[in-house]
Structure formats: C-alpha cells, structure tokens
C-alpha positions as CSV (number, residue, x, y, z in Angstrom):
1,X,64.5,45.5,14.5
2,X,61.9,43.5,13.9
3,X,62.4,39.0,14.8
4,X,60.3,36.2,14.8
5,X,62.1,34.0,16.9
6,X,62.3,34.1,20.7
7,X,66.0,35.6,20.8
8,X,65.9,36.5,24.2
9,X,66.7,34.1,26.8
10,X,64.5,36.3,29.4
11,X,61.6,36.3,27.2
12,X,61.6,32.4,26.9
13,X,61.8,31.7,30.3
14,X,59.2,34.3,30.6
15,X,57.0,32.3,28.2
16,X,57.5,29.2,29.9
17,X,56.7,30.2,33.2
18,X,53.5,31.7,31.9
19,X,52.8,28.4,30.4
20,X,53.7,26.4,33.6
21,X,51.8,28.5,35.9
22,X,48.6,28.4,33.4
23,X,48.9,24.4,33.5
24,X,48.9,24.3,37.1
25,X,46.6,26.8,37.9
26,X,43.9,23.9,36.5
27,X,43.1,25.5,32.8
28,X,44.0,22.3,31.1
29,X,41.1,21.4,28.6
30,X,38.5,18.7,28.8
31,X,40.3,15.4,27.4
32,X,38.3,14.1,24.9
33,X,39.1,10.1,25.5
34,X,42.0,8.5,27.3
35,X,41.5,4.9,26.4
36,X,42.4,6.1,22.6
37,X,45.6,8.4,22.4
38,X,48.0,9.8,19.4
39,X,50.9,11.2,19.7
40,X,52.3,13.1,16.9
41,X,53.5,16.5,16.0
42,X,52.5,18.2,13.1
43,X,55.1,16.9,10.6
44,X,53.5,13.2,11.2
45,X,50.4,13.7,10.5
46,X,47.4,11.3,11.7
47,X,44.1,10.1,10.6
48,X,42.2,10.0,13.9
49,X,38.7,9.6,14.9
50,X,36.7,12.2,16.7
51,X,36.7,10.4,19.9
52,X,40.7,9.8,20.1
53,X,43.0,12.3,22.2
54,X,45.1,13.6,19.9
55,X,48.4,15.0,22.0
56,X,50.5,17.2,19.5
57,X,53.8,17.3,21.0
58,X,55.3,20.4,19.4
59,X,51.9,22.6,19.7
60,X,53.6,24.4,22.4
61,X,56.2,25.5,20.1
62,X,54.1,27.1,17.7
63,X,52.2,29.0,20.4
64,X,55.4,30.3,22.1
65,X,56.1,31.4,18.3
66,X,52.8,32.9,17.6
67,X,53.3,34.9,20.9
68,X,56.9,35.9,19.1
69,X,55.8,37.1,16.0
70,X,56.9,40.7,15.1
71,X,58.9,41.3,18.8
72,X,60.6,44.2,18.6
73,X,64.5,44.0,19.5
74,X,64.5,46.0,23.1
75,X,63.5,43.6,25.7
76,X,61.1,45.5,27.5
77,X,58.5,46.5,24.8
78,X,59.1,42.6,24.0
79,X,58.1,41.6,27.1
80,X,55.3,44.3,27.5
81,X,54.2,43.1,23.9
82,X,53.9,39.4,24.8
83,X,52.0,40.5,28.4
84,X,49.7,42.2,26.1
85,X,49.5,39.2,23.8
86,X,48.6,36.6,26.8
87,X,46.4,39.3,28.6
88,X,44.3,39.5,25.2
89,X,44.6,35.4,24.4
90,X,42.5,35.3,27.5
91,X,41.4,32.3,29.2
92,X,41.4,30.1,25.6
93,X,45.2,31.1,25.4
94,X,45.8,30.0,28.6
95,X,43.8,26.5,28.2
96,X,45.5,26.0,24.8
97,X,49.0,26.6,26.6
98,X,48.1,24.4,29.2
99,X,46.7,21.3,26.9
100,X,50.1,21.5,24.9
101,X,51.8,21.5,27.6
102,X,50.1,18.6,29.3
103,X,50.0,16.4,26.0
104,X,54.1,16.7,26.4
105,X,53.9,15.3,30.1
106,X,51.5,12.5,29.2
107,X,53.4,11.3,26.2
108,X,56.5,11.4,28.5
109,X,54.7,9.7,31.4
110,X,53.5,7.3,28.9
111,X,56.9,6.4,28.0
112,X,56.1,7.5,24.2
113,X,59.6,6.9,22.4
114,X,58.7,7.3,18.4
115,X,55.8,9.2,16.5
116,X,53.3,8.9,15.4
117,X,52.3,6.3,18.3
118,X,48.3,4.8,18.9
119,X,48.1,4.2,22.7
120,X,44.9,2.1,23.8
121,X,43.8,1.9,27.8
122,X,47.6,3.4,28.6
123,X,48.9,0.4,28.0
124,X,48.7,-0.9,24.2
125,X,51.0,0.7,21.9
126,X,51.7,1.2,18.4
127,X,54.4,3.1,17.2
128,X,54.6,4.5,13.5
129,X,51.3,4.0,11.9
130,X,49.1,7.1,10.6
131,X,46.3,5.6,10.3
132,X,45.0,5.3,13.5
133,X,42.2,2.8,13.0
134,X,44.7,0.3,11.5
135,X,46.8,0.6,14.5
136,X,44.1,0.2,16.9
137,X,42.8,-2.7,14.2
138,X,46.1,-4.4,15.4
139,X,46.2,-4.0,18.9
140,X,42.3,-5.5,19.0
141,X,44.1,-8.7,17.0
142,X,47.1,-8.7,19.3
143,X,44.5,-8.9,22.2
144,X,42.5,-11.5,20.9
145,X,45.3,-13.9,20.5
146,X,46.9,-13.6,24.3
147,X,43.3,-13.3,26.5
C-alpha cells in the first residue's frame, strides 16, 4: 500500500542520518551573504533581496517528504526505494540536504525565537516583518541613534 508520509520510524532515522552525514561530509552550499539573514519557513513568506541568505527552516521537511513520496508499505523496498532516490539526487540532493539542514543550526545558534526574523552582522535582529528591506530600514535607524 501505497503512503506519502514517512511511517516508518527506521526509515526516518535512516533519512536523517543521510542528511547528517551529507552536512558533515562538507556539501553545504556557498552562502550567499551572512551580514544579511531571513529566517522563515515557507508559510511566512519574505520579500528578500538577491544578496540576503535566506535560511528556510522547514526545507528539510519537504525534502525528507519528497524522498517519501509513493513508499511502498514493506520496509525494505522503502528503504531500497529511498537509497535509490538519494543515489539518483546526486551531489545537488546531497548539498540541498545539507543547506536545510545547516539554515536549522544557524537559526538556532543565532538564537532565532519567531519568524519571519531579518538578522544583520549576527547581531541586529528583527523579528516579524516580511518585508525585508523595511526591517533592515529599521535596524540602519536604530543604529544611527546609539553610535
């Protein structure tokens, strides 16, 4: 029978172990810019530029779902079918588990508590504002009135 959900405990952890060893093995993606940083996840969506590093925190989700899709009931051809899955993802499967991954770690080092949230030079935050420039817009005002 046919699912779409990762009902087997084995086959998450199996995911997520996949996913952990890809992060550390070094795949993680170029960052774009880390003195401009959003934090989001897809129902909060932003308005960001092209130079901002935008860190969707439940990106990871939806790849472990895509891997899911259509998994047959018998936990070996499941597991065989998402092998065959990663294998043919390649090394862009493995950098796009890794960046999702990583965006989780930084938000949580960053001590990211609400989304959406503008971070400037890890250390200036804004917390709840889509529109990126604004938000950056008010952390330039809030500098220029403590120098």
């Amino acid at each position: 029978m046919p699912t779409s959900s990762l009902d087997s405990p084995m086959l998450r952890r199996g995911l997520l172990a996949v996913a952990l060893l890809a992060a550390f093995a070094g795949h993680a993606a170029a960052q774009a810019n880390d003195a401009l940083i959003v934090v989001t996840d897809s129902r909060h969506p932003v308005q960001a530029p092209a130079d901002a590093r935008v860190i969707t925190l439940d990106q990871a989700a939806r790849i472990e779902a895509e891997l899911a899709t259509d998994l047959p009931a018998d936990a070996t051809r499941s597991t065989a079918l998402v092998q065959q899955r990663l294998k043919a993802g390649g090394a862009a499967l493995q950098t796009r588990v890794a960046t999702a991954y990583q965006g989780v770690v930084d938000a949580w080092s960053l001590g990211i508590t609400t989304i959406p949230a503008v971070v400037v030079d890890q250390r200036y935050v804004v917390y709840g504002e889509a529109d990126v420039a604004k938000a950056v817009a008010r952390i330039d005002a809030h500098r220029r009135s403590r120098p």
